[in-house]
C-alpha positions as CSV (number, residue, x, y, z in Angstrom):
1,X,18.9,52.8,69.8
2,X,18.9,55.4,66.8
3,X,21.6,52.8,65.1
4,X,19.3,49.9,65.5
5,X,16.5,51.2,64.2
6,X,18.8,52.2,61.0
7,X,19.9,48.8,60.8
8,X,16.6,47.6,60.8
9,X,15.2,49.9,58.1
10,X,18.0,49.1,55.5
11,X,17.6,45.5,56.3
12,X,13.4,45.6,55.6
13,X,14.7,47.7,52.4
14,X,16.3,44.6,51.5
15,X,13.8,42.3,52.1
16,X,11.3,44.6,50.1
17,X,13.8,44.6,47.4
18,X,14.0,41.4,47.4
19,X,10.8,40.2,47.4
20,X,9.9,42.6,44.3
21,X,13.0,41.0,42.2
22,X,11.5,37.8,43.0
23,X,8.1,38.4,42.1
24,X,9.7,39.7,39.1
25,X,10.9,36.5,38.6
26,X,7.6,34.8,38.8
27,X,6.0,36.6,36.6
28,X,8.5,36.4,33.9
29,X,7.1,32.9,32.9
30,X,9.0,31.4,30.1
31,X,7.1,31.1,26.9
32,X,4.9,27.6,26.2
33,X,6.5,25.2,24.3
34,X,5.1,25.1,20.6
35,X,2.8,22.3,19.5
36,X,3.9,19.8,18.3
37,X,3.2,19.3,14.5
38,X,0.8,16.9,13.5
39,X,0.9,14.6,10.7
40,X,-1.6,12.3,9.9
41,X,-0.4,8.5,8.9
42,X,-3.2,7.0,6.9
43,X,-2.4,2.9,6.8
44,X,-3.6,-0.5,5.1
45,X,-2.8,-3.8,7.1
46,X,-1.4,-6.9,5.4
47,X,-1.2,-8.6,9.0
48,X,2.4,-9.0,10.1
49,X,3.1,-5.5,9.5
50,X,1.4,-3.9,11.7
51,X,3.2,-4.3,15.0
52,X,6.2,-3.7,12.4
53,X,5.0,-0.2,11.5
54,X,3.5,0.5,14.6
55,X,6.9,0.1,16.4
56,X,8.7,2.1,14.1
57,X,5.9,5.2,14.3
58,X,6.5,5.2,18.4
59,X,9.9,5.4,18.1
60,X,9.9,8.6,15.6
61,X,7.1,10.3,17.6
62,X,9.6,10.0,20.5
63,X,12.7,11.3,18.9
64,X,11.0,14.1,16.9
65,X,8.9,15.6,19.8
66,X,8.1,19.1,17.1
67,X,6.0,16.4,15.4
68,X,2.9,14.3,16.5
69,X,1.8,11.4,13.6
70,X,-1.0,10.0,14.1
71,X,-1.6,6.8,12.8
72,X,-4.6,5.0,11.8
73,X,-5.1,1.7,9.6
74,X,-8.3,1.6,7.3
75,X,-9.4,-1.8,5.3
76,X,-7.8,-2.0,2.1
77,X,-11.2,-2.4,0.5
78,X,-12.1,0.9,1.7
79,X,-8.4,2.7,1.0
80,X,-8.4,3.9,-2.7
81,X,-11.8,5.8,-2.7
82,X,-10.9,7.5,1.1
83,X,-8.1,8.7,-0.1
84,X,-9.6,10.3,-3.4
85,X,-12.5,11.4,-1.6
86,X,-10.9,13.2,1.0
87,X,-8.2,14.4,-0.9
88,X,-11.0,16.7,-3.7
89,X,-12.2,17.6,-0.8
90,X,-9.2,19.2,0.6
91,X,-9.2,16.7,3.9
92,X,-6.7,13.9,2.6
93,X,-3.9,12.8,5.0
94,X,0.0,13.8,4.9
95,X,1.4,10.7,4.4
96,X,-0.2,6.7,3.4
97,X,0.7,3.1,2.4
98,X,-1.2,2.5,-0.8
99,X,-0.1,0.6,-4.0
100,X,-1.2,2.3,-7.5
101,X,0.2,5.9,-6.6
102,X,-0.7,6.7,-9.9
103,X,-4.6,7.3,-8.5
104,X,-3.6,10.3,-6.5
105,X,-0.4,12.1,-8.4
106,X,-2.7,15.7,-8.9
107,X,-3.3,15.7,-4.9
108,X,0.4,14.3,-4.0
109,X,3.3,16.6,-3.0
110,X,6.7,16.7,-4.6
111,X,9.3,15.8,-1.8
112,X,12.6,17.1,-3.4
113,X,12.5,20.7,-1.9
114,X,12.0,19.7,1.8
115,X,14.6,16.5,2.0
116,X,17.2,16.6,4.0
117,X,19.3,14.0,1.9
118,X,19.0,14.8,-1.8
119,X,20.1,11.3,-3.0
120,X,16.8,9.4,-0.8
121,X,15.0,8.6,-4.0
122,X,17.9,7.5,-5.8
123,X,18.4,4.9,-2.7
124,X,15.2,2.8,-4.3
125,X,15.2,0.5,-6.9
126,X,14.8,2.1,-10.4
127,X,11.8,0.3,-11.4
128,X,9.4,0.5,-8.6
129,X,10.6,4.5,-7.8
130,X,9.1,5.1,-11.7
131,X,5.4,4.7,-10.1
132,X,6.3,7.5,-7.8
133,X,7.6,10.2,-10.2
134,X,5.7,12.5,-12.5
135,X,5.9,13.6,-15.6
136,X,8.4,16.0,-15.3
137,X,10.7,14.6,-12.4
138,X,8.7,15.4,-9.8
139,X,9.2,12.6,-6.5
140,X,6.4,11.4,-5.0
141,X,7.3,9.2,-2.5
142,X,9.1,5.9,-2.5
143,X,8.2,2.1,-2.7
144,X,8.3,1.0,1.1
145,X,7.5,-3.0,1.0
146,X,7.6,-5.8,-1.9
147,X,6.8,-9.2,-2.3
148,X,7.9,-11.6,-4.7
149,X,6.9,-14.7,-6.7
150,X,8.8,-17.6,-6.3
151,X,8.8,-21.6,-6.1
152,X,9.0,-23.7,-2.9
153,X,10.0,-27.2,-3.0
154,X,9.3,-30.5,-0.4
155,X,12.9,-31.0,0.5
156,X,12.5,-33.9,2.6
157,X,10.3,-36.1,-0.1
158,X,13.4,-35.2,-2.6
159,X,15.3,-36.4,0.2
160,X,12.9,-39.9,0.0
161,X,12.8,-40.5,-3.2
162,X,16.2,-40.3,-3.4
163,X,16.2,-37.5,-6.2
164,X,18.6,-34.8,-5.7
165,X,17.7,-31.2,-5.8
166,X,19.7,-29.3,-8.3
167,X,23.1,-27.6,-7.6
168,X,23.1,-25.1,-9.9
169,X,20.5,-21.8,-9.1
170,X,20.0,-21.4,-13.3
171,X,17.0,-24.2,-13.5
172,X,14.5,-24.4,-16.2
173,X,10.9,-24.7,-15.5
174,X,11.1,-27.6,-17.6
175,X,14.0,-29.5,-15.5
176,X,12.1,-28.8,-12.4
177,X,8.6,-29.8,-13.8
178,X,11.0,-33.5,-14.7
179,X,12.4,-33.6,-11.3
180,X,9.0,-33.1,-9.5
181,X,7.2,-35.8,-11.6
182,X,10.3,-38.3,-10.4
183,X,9.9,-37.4,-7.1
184,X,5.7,-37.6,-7.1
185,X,6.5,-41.3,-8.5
186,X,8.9,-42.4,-6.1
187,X,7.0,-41.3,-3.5
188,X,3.8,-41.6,-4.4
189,X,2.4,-38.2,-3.3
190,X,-0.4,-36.9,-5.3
191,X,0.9,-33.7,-6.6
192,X,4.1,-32.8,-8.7
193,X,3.6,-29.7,-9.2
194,X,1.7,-26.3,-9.3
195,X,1.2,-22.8,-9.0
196,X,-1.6,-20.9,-8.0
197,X,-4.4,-20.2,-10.2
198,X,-3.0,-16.2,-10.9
199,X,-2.2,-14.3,-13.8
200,X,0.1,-12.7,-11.9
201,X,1.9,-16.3,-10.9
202,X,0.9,-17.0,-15.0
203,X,2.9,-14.1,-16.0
204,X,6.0,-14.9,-13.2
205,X,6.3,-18.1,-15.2
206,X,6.3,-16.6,-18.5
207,X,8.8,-13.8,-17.4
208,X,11.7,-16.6,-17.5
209,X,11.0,-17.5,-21.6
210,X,11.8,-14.0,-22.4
211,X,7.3,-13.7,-22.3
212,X,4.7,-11.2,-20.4
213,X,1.5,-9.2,-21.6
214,X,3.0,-5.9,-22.1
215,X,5.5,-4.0,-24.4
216,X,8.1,-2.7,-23.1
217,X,6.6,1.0,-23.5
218,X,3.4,-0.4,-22.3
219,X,1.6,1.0,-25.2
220,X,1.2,-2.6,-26.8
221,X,0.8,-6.2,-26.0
222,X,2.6,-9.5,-26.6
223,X,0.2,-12.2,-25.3
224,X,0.7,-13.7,-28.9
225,X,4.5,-13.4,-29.0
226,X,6.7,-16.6,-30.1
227,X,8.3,-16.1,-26.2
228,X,5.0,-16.0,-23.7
229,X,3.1,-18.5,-26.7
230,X,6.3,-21.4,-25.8
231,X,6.0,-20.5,-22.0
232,X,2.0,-20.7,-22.5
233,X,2.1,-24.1,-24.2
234,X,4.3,-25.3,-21.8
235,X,2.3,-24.5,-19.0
236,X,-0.8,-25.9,-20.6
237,X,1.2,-28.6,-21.9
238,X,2.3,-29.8,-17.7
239,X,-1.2,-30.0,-16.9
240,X,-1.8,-32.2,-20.1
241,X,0.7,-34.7,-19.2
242,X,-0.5,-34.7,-15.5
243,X,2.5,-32.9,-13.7
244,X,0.5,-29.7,-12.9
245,X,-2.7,-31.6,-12.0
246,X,-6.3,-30.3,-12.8
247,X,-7.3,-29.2,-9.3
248,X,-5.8,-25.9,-8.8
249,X,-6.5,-24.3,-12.2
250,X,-9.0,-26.5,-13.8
251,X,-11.2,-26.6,-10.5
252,X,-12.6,-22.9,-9.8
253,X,-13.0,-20.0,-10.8
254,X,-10.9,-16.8,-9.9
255,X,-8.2,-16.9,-7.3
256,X,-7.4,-20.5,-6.4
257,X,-4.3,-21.3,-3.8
258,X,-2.2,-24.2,-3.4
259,X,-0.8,-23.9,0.4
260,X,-2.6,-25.8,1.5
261,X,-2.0,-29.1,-0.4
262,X,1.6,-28.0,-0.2
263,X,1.9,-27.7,3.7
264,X,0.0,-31.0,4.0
265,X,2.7,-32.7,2.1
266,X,1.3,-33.7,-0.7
267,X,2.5,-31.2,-3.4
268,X,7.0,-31.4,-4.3
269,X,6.8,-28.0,-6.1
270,X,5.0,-25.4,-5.6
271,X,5.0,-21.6,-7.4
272,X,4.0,-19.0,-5.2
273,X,5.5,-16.5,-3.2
274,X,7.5,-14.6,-0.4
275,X,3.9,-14.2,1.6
276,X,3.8,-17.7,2.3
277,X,7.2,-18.1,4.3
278,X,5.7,-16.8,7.3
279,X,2.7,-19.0,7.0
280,X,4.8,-21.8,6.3
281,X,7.0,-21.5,8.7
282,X,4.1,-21.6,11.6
283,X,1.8,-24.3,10.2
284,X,4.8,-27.1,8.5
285,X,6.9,-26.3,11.8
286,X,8.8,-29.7,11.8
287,X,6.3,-32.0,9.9
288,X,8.4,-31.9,6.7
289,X,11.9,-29.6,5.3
290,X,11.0,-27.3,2.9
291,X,12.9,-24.3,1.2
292,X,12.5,-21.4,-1.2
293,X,14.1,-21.9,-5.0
294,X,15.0,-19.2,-7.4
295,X,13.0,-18.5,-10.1
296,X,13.7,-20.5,-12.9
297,X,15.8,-19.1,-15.9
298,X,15.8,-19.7,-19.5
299,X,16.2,-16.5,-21.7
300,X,16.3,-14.8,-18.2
301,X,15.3,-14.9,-14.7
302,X,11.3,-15.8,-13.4
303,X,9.3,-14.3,-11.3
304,X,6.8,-11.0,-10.5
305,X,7.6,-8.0,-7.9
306,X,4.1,-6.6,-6.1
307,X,4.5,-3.9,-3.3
308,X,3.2,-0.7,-1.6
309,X,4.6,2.4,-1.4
310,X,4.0,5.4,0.7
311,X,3.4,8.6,-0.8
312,X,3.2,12.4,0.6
313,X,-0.1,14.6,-0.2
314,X,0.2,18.2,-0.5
315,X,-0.5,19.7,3.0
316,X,0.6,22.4,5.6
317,X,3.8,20.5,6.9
318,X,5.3,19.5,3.8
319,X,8.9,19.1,5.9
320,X,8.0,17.3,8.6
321,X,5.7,14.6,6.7
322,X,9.4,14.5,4.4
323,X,11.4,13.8,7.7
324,X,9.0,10.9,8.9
325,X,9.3,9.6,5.4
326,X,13.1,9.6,5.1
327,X,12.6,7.8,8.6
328,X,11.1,5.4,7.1
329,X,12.6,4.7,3.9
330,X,16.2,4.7,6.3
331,X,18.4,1.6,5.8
332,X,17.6,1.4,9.6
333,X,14.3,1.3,9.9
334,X,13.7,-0.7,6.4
335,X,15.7,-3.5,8.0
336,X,13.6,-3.0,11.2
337,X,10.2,-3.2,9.6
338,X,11.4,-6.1,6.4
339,X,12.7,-8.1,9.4
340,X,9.6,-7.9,11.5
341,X,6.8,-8.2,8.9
342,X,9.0,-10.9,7.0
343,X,8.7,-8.5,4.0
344,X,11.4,-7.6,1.6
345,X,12.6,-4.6,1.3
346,X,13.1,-2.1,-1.5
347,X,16.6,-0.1,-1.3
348,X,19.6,-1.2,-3.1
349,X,22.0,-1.3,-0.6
350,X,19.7,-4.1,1.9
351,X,19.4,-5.8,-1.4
352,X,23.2,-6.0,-2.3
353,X,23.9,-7.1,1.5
354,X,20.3,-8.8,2.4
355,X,18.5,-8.7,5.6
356,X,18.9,-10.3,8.9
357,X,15.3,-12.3,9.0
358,X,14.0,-13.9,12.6
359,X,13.1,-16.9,10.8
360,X,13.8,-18.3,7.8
361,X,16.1,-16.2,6.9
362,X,17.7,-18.1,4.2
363,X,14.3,-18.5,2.5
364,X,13.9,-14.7,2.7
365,X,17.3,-14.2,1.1
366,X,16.4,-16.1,-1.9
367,X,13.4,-13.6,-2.7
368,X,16.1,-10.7,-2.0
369,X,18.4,-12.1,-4.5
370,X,15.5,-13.2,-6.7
371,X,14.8,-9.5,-7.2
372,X,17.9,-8.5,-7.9
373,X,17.3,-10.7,-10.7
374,X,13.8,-9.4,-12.0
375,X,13.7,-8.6,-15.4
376,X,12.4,-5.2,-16.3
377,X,9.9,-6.6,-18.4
378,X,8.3,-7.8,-14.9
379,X,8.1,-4.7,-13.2
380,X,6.3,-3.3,-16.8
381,X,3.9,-5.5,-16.7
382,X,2.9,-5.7,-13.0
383,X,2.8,-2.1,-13.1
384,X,0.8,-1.5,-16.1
385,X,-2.6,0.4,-15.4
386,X,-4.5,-2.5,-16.8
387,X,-2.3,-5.5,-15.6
388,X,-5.3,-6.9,-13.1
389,X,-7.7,-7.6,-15.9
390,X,-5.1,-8.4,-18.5
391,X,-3.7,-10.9,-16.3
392,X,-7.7,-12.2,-15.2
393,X,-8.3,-12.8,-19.0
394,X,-5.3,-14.2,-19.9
395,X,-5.8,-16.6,-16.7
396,X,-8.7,-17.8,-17.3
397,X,-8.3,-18.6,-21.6
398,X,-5.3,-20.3,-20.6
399,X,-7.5,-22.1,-18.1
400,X,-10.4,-23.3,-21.0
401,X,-7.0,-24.6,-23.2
402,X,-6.0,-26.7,-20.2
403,X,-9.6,-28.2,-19.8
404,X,-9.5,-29.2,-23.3
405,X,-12.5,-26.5,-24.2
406,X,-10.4,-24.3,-26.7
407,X,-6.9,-24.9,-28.5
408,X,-3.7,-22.4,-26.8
409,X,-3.8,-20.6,-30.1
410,X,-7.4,-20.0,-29.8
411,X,-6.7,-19.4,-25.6
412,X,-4.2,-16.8,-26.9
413,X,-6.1,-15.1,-29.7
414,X,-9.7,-14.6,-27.3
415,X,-7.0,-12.9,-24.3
416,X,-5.5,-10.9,-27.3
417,X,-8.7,-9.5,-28.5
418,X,-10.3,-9.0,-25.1
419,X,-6.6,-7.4,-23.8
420,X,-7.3,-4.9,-26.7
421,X,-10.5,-3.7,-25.8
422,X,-9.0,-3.2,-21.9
423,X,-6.6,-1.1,-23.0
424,X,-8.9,1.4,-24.7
């Protein structure tokens, strides 16, 4: 009896042991996971991006779980004085999409110390990565998205009239303006050809004689210089002689597009840009073939570059708004987010091999190797500080020569004098 009772004590011991070693247990809770991180994504819309972006900001969230973005799209009207307004204040956002990084360099944050791969910003295109660094090296961001000017041409009323298109990709603006008029009169559509009413479209056209508005130091101008005078006389001289008719740049004021006449059928060239492809491609569908052209070239390649770029402000996770941005500006998720928005993309290496488009991917290709082919002089001018109303005057004196209101030299010498007192 004695030696069960024994038994019986050690065993409760036991048990009592045990229980304090698991209640021990309990109570040693491990320790909450930290936070995550957040990073605030400020964002403009140019429509097809969005699910683009938005797809790409899901996946990150999900393999960086240290880091929460949180992403928000404001109107572009609205974008440039949010960001300058919260940033004086202290409150700007870590990361955002804008497109004159210049505004915001004293509030941005130089990315070099905190990247992972110390060659990201030499991945970029030299031109475009210049509007991201400061004066004394310092990186800023990078240049996320670009878009391209560029003709389009009615394939299947060349194919009617019985003209052929040209084999070469080295076409002058005047061969083309010939070939168009041909094919207007052997058709009998009403337009030959046209670009829209833009200085930016004005100056993509000049870029090919060797032309533009700016030096190359972007100190001076060259509106009067013997190569954007010929490209200028030329262009007025296509609407003289009734290739480019009156309509587009004669008939309003300000911005004035051609799409429409041209998905209707009734333009054979038109001189515009990568934007449209996407537009074309849902509202032509089968009605007509179409195609991008490059740029013409004479003393060089055509065309203008635009784009956005995202840039870093200076906040309290400097490294974790530089690892969403390397994440972005990644050869994967560039292709990703060009493919998607039907954008073109800004490394060299996608430009060297292209992208894999949904649609129209040949089209797309053409604006790829197009900017390849840009002329530095383009990304000077389109660039400049004062290229918008530059380009506006410049527009719109070349618009009172082509109405017969004022001579080109006098067209010339007004957007001179007025270009001067801009740059001031």
């Amino acid at each position: 009896m004695k030696r069960a009772i024994g038994i019986l004590t050690v065993l409760l011991l036991v048990c009592s042991v045990a229980t304090v070693f698991a209640a021990g247990k309990q109570e040693a809770k491990p320790a909450p996971a930290a936070a995550p991180t957040t990073v605030r994504f400020v964002w403009f819309t140019d429509g097809p991006d969005k699910p683009a972006i938005e797809g790409l900001v899901a996946k990150f969230n999900q393999g960086n779980p240290d880091i929460k973005v949180e992403f928000s799209i404001v109107p572009f009207a609205e974008l440039n004085q949010l960001l300058t307004t919260q940033a004086a204040a202290g409150q700007a956002p870590d990361m955002a999409r804008v497109t004159e990084p210049y505004r915001f360099f004293q509030y941005l944050l130089d990315i070099r110390p905190h990247l992972k791969n110390a060659n990201f910003p030499k991945e970029f295109m030299d031109e475009p990565m210049k509007l991201v660094t400061g004066a004394n090296g310092e990186i800023y961001g990078i240049p996320h998205d670009l878009t391209m000017n560029g003709p389009f041409v009615n394939v299947s009323l060349f194919k009617k009239a019985g003209v052929a298109l040209p084999a070469s990709d080295k076409v002058t603006w005047e061969e083309w303006m010939k070939l168009a008029k041909e094919v207007k009169e052997k058709t009998g559509v009403p337009f030959a050809a046209t670009a829209d009413r833009s200085g930016h479209r004005l100056d993509g056209f000049l870029q090919s004689y060797g032309g533009g508005f700016f030096t190359e130091d972007g100190k001076g101008l060259r509106i009067s210089s013997p190569e954007t005078r010929k490209g200028l006389e030329d262009f007025v001289r296509y609407h003289k002689e009734g290739i480019m008719p009156l309509d587009i740049w004669a008939g309003g004021t300000g911005y004035v597009g051609a799409n429409q006449q041209f998905v209707n059928g009734l333009l054979v060239f038109y001189i515009s840009g990568n934007w449209q492809v996407a537009q074309f491609h849902e509202t032509i569908k089968d009605k007509f073939e179409w195609k991008a052209v490059p740029n013409a070239f004479i003393k060089q390649w055509g065309g203008m570059p635009g784009g956005k770029f995202l840039v870093a402000f200076k906040g309290k996770a400097p490294a974790q708004v530089v690892r969403l941005m390397e994440y972005l500006g990644s050869a994967d998720s560039m292709t990703e987010y060009a493919s998607k928005a039907m954008f073109l993309p800004t490394r060299k290496d996608l430009l060297q091999k292209g992208v894999q488009y949904p649609v129209r991917n040949e089209d797309m290709n053409t604006f790829i190797k197009g900017l390849a082919n840009l002329p530095k002089s383009a990304f000077v001018d389109n660039y400049h500080l004062r290229f918008g109303p530059v380009a506006n005057e410049v527009r719109d004196r070349i618009t009172q020569a082509i109405t017969g209101e004022i001579s080109v030299d006098k067209a010339i010498e007004l957007a001179e004098t007025k270009a001067r007192e801009l740059m001031k």
